[in-house]
gemmi code that builds the backbone of each chain (N, CA, C; Angstrom):
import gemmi

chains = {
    "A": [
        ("UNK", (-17.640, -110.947, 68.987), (-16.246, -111.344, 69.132), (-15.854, -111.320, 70.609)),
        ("UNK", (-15.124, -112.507, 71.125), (-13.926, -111.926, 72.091), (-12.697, -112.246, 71.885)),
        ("UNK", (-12.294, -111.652, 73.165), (-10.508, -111.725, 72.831), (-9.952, -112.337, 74.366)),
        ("UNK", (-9.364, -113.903, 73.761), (-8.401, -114.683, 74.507), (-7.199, -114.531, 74.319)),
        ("UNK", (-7.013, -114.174, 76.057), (-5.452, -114.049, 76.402), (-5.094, -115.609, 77.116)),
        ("UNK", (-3.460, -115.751, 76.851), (-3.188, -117.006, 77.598), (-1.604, -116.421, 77.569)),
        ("UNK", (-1.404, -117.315, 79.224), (-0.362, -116.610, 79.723), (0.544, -118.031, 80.088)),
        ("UNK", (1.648, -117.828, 80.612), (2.834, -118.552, 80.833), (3.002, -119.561, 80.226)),
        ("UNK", (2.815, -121.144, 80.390), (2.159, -122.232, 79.738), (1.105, -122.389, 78.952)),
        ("UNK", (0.574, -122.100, 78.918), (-1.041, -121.607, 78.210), (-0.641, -121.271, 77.113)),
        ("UNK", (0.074, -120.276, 77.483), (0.604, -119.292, 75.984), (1.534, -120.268, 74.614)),
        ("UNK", (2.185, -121.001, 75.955), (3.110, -121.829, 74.950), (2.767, -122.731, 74.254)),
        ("UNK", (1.796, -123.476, 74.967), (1.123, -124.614, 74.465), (0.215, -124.475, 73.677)),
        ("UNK", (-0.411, -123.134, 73.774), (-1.311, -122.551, 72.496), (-0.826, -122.230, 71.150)),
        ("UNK", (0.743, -121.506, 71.453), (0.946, -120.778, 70.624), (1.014, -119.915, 70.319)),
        ("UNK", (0.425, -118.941, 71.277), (-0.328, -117.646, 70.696), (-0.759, -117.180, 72.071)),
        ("UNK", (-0.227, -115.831, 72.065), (-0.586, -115.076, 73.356), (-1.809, -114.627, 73.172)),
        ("UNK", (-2.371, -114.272, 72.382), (-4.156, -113.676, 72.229), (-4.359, -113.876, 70.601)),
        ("UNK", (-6.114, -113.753, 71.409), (-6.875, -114.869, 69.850), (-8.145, -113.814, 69.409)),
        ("UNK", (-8.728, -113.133, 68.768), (-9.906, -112.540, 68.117), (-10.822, -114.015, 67.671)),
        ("UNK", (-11.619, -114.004, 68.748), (-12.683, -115.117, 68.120), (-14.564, -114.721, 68.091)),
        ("UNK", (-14.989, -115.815, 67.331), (-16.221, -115.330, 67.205), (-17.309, -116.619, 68.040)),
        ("UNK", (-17.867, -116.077, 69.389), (-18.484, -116.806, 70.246), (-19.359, -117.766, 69.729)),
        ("UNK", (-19.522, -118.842, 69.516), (-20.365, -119.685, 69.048), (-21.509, -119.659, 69.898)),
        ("UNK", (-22.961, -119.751, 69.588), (-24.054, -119.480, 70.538), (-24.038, -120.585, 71.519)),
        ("UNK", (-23.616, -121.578, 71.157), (-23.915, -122.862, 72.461), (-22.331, -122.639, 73.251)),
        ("UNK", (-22.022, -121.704, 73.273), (-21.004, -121.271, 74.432), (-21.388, -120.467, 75.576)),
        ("UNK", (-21.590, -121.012, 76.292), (-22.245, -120.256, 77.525), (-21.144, -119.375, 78.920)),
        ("UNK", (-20.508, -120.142, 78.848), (-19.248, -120.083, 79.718), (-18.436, -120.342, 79.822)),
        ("UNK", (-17.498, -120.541, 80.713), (-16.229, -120.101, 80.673), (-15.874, -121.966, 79.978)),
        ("UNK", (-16.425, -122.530, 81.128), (-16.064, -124.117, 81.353), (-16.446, -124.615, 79.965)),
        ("UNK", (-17.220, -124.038, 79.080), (-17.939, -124.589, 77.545), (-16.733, -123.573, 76.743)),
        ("UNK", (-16.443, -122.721, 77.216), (-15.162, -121.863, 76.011), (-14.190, -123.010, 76.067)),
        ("UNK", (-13.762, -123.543, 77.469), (-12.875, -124.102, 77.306), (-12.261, -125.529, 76.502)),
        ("UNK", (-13.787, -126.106, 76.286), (-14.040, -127.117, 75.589), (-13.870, -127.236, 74.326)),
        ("UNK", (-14.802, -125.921, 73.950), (-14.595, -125.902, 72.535), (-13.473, -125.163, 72.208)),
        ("UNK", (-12.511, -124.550, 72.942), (-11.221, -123.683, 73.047), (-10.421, -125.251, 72.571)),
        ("UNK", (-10.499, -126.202, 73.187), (-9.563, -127.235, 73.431), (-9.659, -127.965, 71.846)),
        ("UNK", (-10.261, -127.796, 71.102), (-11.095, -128.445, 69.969), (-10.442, -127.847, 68.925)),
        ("UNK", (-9.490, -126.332, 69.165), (-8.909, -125.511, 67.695), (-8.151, -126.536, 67.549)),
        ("UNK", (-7.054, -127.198, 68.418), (-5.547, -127.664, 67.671), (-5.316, -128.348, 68.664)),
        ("UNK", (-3.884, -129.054, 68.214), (-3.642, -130.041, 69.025), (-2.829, -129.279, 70.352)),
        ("UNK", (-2.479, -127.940, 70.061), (-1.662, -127.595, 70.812), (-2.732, -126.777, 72.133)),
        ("UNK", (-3.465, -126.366, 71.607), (-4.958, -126.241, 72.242), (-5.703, -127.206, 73.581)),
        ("UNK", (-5.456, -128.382, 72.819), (-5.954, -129.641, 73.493), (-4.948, -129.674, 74.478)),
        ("UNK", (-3.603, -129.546, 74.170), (-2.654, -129.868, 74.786), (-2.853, -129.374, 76.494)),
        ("UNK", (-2.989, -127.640, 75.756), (-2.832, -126.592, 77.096), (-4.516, -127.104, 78.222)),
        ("UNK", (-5.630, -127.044, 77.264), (-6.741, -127.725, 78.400), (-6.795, -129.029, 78.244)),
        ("UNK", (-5.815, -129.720, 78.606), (-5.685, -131.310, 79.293), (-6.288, -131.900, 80.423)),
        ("UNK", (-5.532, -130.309, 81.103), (-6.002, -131.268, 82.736), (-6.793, -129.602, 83.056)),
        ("UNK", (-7.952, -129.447, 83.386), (-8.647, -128.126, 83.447), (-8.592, -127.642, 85.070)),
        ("UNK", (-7.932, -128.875, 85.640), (-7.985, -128.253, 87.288), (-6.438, -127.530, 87.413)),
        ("UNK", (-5.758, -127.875, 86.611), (-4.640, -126.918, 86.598), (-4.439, -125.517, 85.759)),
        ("UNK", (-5.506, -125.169, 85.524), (-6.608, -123.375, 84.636), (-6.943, -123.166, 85.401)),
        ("UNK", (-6.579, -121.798, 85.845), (-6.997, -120.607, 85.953), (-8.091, -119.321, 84.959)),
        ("UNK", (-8.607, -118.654, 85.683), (-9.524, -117.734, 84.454), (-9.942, -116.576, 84.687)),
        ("UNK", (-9.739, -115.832, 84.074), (-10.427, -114.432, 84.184), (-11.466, -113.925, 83.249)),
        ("UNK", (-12.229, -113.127, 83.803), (-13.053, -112.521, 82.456), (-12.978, -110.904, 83.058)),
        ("UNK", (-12.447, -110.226, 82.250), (-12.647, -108.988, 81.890), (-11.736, -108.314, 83.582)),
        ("UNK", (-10.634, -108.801, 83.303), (-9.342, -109.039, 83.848), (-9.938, -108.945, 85.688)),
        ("UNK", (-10.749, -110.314, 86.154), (-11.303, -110.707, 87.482), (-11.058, -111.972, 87.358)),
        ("UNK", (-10.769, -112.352, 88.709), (-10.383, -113.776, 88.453), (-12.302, -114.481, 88.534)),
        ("UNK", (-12.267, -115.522, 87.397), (-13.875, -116.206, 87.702), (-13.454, -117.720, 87.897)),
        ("UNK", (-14.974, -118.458, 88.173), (-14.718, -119.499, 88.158), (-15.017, -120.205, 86.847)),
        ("UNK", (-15.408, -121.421, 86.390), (-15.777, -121.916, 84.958), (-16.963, -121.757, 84.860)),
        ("UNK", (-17.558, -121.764, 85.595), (-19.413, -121.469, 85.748), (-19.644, -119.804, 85.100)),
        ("UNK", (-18.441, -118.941, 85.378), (-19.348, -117.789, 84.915), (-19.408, -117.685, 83.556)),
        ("UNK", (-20.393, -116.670, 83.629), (-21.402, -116.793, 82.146), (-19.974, -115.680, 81.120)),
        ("UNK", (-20.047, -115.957, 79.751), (-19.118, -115.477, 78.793), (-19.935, -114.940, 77.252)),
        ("UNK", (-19.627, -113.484, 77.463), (-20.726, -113.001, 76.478), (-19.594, -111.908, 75.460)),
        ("UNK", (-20.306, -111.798, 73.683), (-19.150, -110.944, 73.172), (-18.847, -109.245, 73.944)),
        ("UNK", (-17.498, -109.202, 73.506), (-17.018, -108.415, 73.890), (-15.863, -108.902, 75.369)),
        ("UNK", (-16.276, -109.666, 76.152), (-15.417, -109.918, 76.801), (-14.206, -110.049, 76.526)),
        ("UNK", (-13.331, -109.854, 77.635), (-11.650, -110.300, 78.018), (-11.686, -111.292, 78.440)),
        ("UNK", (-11.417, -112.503, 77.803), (-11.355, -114.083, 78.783), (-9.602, -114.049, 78.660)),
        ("UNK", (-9.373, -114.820, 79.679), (-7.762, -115.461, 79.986), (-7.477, -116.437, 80.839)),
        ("UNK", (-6.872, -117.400, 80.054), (-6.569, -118.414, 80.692), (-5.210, -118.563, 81.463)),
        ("UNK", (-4.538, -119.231, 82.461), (-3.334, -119.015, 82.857), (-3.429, -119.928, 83.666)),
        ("UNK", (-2.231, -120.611, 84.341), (-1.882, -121.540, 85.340), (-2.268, -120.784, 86.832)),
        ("UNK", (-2.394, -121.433, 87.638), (-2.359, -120.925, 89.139), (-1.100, -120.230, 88.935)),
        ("UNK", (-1.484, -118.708, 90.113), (-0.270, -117.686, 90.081), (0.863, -118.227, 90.476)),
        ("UNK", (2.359, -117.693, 90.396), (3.641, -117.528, 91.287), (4.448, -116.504, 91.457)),
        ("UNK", (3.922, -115.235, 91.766), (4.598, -114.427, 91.817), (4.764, -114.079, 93.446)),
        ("UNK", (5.233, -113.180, 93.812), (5.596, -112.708, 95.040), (7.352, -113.248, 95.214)),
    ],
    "B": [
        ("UNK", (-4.574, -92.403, 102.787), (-3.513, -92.959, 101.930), (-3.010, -93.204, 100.368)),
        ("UNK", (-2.251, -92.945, 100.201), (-2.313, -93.028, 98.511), (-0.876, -94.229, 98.315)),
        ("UNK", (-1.452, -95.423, 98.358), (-0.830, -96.588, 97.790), (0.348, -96.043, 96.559)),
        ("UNK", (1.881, -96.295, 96.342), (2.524, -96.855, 96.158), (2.431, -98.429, 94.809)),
        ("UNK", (2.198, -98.191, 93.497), (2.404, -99.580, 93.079), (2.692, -99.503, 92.099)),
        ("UNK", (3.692, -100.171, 91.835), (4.481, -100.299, 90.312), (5.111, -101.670, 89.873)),
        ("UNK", (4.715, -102.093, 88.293), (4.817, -103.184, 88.100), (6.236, -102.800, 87.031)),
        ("UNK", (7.346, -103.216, 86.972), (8.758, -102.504, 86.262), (9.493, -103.659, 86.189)),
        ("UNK", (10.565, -103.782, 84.850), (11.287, -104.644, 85.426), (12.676, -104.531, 85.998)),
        ("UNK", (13.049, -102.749, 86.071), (13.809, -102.144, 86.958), (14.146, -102.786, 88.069)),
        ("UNK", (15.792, -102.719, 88.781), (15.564, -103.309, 90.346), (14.790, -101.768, 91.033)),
        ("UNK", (14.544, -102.103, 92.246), (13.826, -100.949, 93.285), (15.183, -100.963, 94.343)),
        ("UNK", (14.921, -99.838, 94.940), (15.549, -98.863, 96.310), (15.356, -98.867, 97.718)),
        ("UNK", (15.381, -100.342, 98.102), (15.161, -100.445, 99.178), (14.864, -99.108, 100.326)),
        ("UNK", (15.657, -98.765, 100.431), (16.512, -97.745, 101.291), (15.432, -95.896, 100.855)),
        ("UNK", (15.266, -96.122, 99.709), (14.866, -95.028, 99.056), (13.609, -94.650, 99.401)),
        ("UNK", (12.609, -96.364, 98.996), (11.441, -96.693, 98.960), (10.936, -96.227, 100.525)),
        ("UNK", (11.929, -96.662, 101.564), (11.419, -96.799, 103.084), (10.994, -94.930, 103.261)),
        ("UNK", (12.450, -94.546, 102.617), (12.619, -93.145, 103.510), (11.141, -92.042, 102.668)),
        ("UNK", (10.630, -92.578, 101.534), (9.782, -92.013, 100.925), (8.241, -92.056, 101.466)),
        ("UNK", (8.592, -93.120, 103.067), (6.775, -92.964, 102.999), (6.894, -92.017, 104.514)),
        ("UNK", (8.207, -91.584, 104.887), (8.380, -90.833, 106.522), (8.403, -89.271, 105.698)),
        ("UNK", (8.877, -89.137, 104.918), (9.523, -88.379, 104.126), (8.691, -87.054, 104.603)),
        ("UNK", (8.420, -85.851, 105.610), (7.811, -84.922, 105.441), (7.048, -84.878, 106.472)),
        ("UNK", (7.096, -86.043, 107.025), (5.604, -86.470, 108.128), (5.932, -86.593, 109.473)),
        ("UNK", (5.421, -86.371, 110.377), (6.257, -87.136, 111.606), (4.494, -87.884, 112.869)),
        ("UNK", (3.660, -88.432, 111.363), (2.744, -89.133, 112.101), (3.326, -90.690, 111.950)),
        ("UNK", (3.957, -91.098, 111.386), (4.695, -92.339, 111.066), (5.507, -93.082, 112.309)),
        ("UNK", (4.369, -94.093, 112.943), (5.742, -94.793, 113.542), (6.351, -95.886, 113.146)),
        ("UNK", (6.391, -96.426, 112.074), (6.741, -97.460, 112.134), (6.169, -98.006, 110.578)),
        ("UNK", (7.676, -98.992, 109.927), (7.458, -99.264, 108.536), (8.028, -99.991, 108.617)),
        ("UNK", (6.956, -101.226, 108.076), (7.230, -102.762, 108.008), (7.841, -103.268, 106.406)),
        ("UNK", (8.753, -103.908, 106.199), (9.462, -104.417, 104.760), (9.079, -105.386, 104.791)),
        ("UNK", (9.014, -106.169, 102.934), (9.533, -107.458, 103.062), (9.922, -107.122, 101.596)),
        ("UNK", (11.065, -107.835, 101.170), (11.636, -108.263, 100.005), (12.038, -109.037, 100.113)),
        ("UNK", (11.600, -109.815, 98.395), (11.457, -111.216, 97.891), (12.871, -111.250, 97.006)),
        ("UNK", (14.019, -112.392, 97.081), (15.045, -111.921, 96.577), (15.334, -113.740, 95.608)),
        ("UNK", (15.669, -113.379, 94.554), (15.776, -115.176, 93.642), (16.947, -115.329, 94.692)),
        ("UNK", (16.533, -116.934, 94.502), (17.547, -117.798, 95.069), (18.339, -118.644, 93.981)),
        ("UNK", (19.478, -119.263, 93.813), (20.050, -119.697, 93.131), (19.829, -121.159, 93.437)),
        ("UNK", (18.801, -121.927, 93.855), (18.724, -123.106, 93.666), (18.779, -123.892, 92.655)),
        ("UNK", (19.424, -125.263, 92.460), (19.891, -126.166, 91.929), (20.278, -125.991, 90.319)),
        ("UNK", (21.237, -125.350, 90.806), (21.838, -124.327, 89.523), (20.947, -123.200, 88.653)),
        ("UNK", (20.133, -122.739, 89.334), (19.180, -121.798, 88.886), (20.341, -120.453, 88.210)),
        ("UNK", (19.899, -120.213, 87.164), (20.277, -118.946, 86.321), (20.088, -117.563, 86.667)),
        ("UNK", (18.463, -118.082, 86.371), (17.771, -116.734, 86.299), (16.254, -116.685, 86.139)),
        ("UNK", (15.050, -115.878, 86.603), (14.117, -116.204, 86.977), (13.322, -115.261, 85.645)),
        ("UNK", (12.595, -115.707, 85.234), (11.786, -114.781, 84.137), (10.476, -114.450, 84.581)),
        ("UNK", (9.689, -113.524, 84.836), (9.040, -112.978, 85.393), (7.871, -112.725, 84.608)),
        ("UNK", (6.308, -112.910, 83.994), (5.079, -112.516, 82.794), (4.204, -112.255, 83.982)),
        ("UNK", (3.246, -111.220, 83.366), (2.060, -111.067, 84.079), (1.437, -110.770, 83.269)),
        ("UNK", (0.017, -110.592, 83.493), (-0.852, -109.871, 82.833), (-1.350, -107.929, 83.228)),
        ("UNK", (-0.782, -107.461, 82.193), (-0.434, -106.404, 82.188), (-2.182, -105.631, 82.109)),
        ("UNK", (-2.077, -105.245, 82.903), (-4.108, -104.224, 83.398), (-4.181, -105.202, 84.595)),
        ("UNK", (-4.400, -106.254, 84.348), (-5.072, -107.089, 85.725), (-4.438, -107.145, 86.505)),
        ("UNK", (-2.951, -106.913, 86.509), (-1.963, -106.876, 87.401), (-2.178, -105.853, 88.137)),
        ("UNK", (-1.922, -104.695, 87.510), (-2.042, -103.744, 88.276), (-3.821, -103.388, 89.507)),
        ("UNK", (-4.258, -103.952, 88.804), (-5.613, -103.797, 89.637), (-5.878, -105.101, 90.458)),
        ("UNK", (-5.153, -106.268, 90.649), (-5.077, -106.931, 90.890), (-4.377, -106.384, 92.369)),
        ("UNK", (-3.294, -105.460, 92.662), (-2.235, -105.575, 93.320), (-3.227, -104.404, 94.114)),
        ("UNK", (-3.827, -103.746, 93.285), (-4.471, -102.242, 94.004), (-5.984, -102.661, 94.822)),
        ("UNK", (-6.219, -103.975, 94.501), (-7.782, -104.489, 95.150), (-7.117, -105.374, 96.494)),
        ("UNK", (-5.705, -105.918, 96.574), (-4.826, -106.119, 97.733), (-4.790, -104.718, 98.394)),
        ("UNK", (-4.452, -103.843, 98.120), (-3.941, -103.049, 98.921), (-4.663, -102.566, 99.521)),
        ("UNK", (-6.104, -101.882, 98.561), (-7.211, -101.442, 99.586), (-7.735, -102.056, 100.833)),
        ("UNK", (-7.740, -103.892, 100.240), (-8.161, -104.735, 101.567), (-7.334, -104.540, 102.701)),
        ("UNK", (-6.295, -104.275, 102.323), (-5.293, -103.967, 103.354), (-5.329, -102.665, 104.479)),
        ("UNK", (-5.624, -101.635, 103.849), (-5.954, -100.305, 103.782), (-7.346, -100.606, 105.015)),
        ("UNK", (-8.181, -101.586, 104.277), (-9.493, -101.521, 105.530), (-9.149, -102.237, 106.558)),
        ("UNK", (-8.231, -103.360, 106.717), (-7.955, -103.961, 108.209), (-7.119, -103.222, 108.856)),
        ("UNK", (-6.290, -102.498, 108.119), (-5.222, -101.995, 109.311), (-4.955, -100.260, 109.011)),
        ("UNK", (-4.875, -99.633, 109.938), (-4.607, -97.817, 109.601), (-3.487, -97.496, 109.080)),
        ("UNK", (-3.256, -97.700, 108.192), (-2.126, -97.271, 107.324), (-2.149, -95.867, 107.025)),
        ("UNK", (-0.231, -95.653, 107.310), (-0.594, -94.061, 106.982), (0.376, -94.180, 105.680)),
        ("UNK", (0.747, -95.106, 104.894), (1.263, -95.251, 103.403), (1.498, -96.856, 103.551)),
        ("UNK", (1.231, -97.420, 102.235), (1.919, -98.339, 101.572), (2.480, -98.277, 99.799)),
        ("UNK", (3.893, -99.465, 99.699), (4.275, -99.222, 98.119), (4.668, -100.757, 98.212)),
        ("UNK", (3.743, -100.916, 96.915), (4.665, -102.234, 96.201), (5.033, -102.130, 94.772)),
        ("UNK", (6.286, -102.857, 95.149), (7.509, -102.977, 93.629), (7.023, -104.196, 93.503)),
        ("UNK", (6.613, -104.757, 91.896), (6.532, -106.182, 91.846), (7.527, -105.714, 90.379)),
        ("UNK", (8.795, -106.779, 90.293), (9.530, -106.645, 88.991), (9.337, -107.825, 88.047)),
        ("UNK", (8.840, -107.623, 86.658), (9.010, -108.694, 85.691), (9.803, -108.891, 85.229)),
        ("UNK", (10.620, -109.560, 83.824), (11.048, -109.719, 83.550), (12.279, -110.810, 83.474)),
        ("UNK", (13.092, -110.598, 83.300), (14.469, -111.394, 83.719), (15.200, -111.160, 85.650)),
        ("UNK", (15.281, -111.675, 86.077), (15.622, -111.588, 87.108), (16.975, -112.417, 87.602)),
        ("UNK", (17.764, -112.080, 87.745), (19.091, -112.964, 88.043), (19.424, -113.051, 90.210)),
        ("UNK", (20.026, -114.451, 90.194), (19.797, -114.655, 91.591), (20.881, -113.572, 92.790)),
        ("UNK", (20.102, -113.295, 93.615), (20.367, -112.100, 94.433), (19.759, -110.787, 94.427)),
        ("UNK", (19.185, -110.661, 93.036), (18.659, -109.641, 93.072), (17.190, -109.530, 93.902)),
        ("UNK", (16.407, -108.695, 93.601), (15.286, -108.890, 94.564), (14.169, -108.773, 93.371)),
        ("UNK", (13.108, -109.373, 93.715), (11.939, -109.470, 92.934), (10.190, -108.990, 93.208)),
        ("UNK", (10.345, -108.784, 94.825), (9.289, -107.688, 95.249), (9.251, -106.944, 96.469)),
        ("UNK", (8.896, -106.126, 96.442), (8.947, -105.061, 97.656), (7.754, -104.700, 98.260)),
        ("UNK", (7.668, -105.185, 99.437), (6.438, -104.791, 100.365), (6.632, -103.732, 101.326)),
        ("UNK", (6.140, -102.441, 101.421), (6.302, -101.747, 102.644), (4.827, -101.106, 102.981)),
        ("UNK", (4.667, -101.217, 104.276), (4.027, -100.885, 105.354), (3.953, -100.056, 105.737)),
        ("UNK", (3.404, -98.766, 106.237), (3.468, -97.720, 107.506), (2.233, -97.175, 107.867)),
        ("UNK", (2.567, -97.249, 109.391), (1.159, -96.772, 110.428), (2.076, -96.493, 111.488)),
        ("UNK", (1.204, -95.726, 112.135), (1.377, -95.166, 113.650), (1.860, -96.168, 114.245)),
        ("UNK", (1.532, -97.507, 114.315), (1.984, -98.324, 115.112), (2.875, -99.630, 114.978)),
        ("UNK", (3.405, -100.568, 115.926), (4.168, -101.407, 114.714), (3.399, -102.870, 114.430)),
        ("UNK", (2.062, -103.367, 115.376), (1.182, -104.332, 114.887), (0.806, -104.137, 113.400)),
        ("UNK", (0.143, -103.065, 113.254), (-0.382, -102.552, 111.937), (0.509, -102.613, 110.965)),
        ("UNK", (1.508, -102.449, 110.958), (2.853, -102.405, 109.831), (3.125, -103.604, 109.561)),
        ("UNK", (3.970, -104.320, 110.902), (4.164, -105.720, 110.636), (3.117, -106.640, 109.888)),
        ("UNK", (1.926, -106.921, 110.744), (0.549, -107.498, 110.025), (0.303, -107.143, 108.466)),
        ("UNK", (-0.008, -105.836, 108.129), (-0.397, -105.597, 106.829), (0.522, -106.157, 106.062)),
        ("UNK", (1.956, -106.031, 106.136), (2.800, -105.862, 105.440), (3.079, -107.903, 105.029)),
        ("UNK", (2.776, -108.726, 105.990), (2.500, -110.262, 105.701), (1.765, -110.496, 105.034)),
        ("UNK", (0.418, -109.908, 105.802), (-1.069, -109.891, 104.523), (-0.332, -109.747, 103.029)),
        ("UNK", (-0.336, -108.680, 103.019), (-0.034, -108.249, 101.663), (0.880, -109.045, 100.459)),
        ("UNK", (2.244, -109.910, 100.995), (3.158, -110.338, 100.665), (1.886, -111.786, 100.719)),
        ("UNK", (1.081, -112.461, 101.541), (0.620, -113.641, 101.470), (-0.558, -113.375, 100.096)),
        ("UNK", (-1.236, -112.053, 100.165), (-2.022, -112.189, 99.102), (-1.307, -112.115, 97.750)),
        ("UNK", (-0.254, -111.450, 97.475), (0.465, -110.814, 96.214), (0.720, -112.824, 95.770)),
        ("UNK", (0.962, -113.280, 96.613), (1.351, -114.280, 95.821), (0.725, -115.527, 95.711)),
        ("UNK", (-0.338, -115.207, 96.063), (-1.889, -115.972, 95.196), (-2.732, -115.672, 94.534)),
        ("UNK", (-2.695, -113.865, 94.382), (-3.759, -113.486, 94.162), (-3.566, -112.104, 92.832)),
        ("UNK", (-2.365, -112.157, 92.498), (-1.797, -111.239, 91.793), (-1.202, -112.179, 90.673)),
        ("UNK", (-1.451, -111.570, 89.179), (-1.248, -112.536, 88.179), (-0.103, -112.465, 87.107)),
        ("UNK", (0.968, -112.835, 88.006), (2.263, -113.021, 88.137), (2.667, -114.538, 87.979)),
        ("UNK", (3.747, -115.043, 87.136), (4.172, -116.851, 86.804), (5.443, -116.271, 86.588)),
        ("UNK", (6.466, -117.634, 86.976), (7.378, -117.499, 87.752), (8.369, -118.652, 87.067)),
        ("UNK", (9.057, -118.136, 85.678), (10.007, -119.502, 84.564), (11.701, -119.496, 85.475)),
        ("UNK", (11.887, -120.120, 85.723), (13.385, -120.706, 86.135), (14.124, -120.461, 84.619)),
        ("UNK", (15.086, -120.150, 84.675), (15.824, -120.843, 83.992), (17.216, -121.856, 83.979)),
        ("UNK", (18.337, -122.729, 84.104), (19.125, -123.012, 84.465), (19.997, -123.355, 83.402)),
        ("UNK", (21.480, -123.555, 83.763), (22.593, -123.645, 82.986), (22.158, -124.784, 82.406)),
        ("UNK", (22.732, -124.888, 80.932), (22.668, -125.599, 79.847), (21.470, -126.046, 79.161)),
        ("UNK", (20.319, -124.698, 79.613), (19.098, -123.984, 78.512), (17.920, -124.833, 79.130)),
        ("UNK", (17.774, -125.331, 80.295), (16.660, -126.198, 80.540), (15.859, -124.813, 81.415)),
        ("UNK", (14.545, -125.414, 81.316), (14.054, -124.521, 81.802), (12.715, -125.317, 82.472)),
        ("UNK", (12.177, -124.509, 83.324), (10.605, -124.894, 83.807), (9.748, -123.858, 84.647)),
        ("UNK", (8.528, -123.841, 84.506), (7.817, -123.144, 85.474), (7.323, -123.473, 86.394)),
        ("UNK", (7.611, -122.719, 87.564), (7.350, -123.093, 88.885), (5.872, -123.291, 89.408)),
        ("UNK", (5.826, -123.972, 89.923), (4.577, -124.390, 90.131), (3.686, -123.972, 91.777)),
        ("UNK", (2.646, -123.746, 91.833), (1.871, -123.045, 93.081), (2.004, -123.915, 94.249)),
        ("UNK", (1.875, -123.500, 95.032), (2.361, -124.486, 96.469), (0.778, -124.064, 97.423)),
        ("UNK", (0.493, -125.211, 97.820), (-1.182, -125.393, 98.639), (-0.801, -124.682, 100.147)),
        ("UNK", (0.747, -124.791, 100.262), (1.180, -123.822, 101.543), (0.603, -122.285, 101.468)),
        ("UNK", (0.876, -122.064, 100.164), (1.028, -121.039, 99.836), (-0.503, -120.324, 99.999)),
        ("UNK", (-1.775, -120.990, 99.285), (-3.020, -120.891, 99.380), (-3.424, -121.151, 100.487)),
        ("UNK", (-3.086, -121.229, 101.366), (-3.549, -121.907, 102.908), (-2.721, -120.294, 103.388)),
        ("UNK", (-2.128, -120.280, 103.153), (-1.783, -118.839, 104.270), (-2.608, -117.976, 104.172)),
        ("UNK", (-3.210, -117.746, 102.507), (-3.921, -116.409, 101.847), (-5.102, -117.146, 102.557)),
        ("UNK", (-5.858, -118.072, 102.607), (-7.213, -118.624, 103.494), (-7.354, -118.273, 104.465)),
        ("UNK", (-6.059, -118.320, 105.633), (-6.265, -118.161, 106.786), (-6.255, -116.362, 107.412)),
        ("UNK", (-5.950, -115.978, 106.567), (-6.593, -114.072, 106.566), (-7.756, -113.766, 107.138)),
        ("UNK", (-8.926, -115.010, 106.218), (-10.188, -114.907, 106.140), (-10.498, -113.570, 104.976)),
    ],
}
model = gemmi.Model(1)
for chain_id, residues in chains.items():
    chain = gemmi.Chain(chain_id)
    for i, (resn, *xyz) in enumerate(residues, 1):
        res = gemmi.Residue()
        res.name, res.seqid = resn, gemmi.SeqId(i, " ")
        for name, pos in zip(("N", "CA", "C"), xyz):
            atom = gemmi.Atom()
            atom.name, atom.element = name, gemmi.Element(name[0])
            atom.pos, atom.b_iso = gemmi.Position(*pos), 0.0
            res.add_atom(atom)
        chain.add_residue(res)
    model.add_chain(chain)
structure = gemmi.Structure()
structure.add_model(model)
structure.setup_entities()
C-alpha cells in the first residue's frame, strides 16, 4: 500500500485529500503513479492535465517524477508553493 | 543555536518575538525582521492559508539549518500562519540574530527567499461576492531562491 496526499488544487480536483492505494507492479515512479493516478476519475484526470504544473514529494521531500515509488511510501502531489 | 519555528494559525508578536532572541544575552548585535502582511488587492477578502502538515515543519527547519551554516547566527524564529488570514494582518515572521548586522540582514532575506519556494505552503484569495482563486508561483520568485546558489 501507499498513501496519497494532495493539496490545494490537487485536493479539489481530486476530491479527496488522501487515498490508501495498492501499488500496481508496473508502477515504478512517481511520473508512472501519476499516469495511472490520472486514470481513477475524471476528476483525477482533471488535476494531472498539465503535469508541469505538479509538484511531488515522497516521504514528505520534495522529488522529481523520475524517483523511484515503492509500498509504504508518502507520495503528494501539490501545485508549485506560495507561501511566505 | 536553537531555531525558533512554528507553524499556527494564531497572529504572532512582533515586538515580543524580537525581544525573545536578546532576552538574557548581551552577545547579540543585531536582529534582522521581515514580516509578510496580506494585502487587500482588487477587492481581496481574505487569504486562506494549507500546508502540509510534517513536511512543513521540516521543510522550514532544513531552511534554517542552511541558514545556520552560511551565516553565525546567535538565534533565529519563524512564524509561518495558516489558515484564514484577513488583509493587514501579517502572515510570516522572519527574524535574524548575530553579532553582526551583514549576518542578520543577509540570513534573514535568504530565509524569507527560500520559505517561499521551498516550504509547502499555497496561498487561496478569497474576494467579495464568494469568488475565489489560488495564487499562483511567480519565476521572480524562483530566480531569487537560484541566485543563493
Amino acid at each position: 500500500m501507499i498513501k496519497v496526499l494532495y493539496f490545494a488544487w490537487l485536493r479539489q480536483r481530486t476530491g479527496t485529500g488522501e487515498e490508501e492505494l495498492s501499488l500496481p507492479d508496473e508502477v515504478r515512479d512517481l511520473g508512472g503513479l501519476m499516469r495511472w493516478l490520472a486514470a481513477r476519475s475524471p476528476g483525477h484526470a482533471s488535476a494531472f492535465a498539465d503535469p508541469a504544473q505538479v509538484r511531488m514529494a515522497v516521504n514528505q521531500e520534495f522529488c522529481g517524477p523520475e524517483h523511484p515509488v515503492k509500498a509504504g511510501d508518502e507520495v503528494a502531489f501539490f501545485p508549485p508553493v506560495t507561501g511566505g | 543555536m536553537t531555531p525558533s519555528i512554528r507553524v499556527q494559525e494564531a497572529p504572532f508578536d512582533l515586538a515580543a518575538e524580537t525581544a525573545a532572541l536578546s532576552a538574557g544575552r548581551v552577545d547579540v548585535g543585531g536582529i534582522a525582521s521581515f514580516v509578510g502582511l496580506c494585502r487587500a488587492d482588487d477587492g481581496l477578502e481574505a487569504l486562506v492559508l494549507e500546508h502540509y502538515p510534517g513536511m512543513t515543519e521540516r521543510a522550514i527547519a532544513g531552511i534554517v539549518a542552511k541558514a545556520g551554516e552560511r551565516w553565525p547566527l546567535t538565534g533565529c524564529t519563524v512564524i509561518h500562519r495558516v489558515g484564514r488570514i484577513l488583509p493587514g494582518e501579517g502572515i510570516v515572521l522572519v527574524l535574524a540574530a548575530s553579532r553582526h548586522r551583514v549576518a542578520a540582514l543577509e540570513a534573514c532575506a535568504f530565509l524569507i527567499d527560500w520559505l517561499k519556494t521551498r516550504a509547502p505552503f499555497w496561498k487561496r484569495e478569497e474576494f467579495a461576492g464568494g469568488a475565489d482563486r489560488w495564487v499562483a508561483a511567480r519565476e521572480e520568485d524562483e530566480a531569487r531562491t537560484r541566485d543563493w546558489g
